[in-house]
N, C-alpha and C positions, 0 to 999 in steps of 0.2 A: 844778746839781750843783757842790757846793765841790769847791777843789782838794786833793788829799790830802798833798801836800805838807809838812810839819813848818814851822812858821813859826819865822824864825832869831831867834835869840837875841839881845839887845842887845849891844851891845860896852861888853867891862867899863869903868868910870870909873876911872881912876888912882887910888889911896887917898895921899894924903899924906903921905910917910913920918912916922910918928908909932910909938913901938914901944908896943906896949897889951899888957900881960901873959898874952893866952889866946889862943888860934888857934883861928881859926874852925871849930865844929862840923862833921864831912861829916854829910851825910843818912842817915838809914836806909835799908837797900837794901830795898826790897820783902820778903814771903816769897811763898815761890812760888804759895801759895792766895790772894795779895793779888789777883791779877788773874783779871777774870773770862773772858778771851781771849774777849770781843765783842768786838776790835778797835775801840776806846773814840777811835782816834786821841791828840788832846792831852790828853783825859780820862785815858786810859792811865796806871795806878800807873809805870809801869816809864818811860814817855814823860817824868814827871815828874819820877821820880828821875833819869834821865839828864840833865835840863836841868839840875833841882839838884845831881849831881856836877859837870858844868860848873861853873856857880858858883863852888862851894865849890872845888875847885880854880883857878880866879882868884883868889878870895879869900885862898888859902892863899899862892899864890906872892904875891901883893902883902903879906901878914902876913909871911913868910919874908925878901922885898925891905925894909921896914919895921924890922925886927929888923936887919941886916945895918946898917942907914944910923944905927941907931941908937945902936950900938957904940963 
């Protein structure tokens, strides 16, 4: 039996301050008929989206950090 646990996410890599003219897409949230609530685990629509809002929020803050230095 695997562990049910959520397996962590990496720790983001520094982005370089470099200013690059578009800010990072966020994800599409799910719609609620996306998931088929077989508790899919990491397969999980929603499991997904949540690691990709992560992300995209690192991403944003280091694109917002990037802008700022680039002034």
């Amino acid at each position: 039996m695997s562990d049910p646990s959520p397996t962590p996410l990496p720790t983001p890599v520094p982005v370089a301050p470099t200013a690059t003219p578009n800010p990072p897409v966020p994800p599409r949230e799910p719609d609620v008929f996306d998931c088929c609530n077989n508790e899919c685990g990491e397969a999980c629509v929603w499991t997904i989206y949540y690691r990709l809002k992560k992300q995209y929020e690192a991403d944003l803050e280091a694109w917002q950090i990037a802008q700022l230095l680039a002034e």
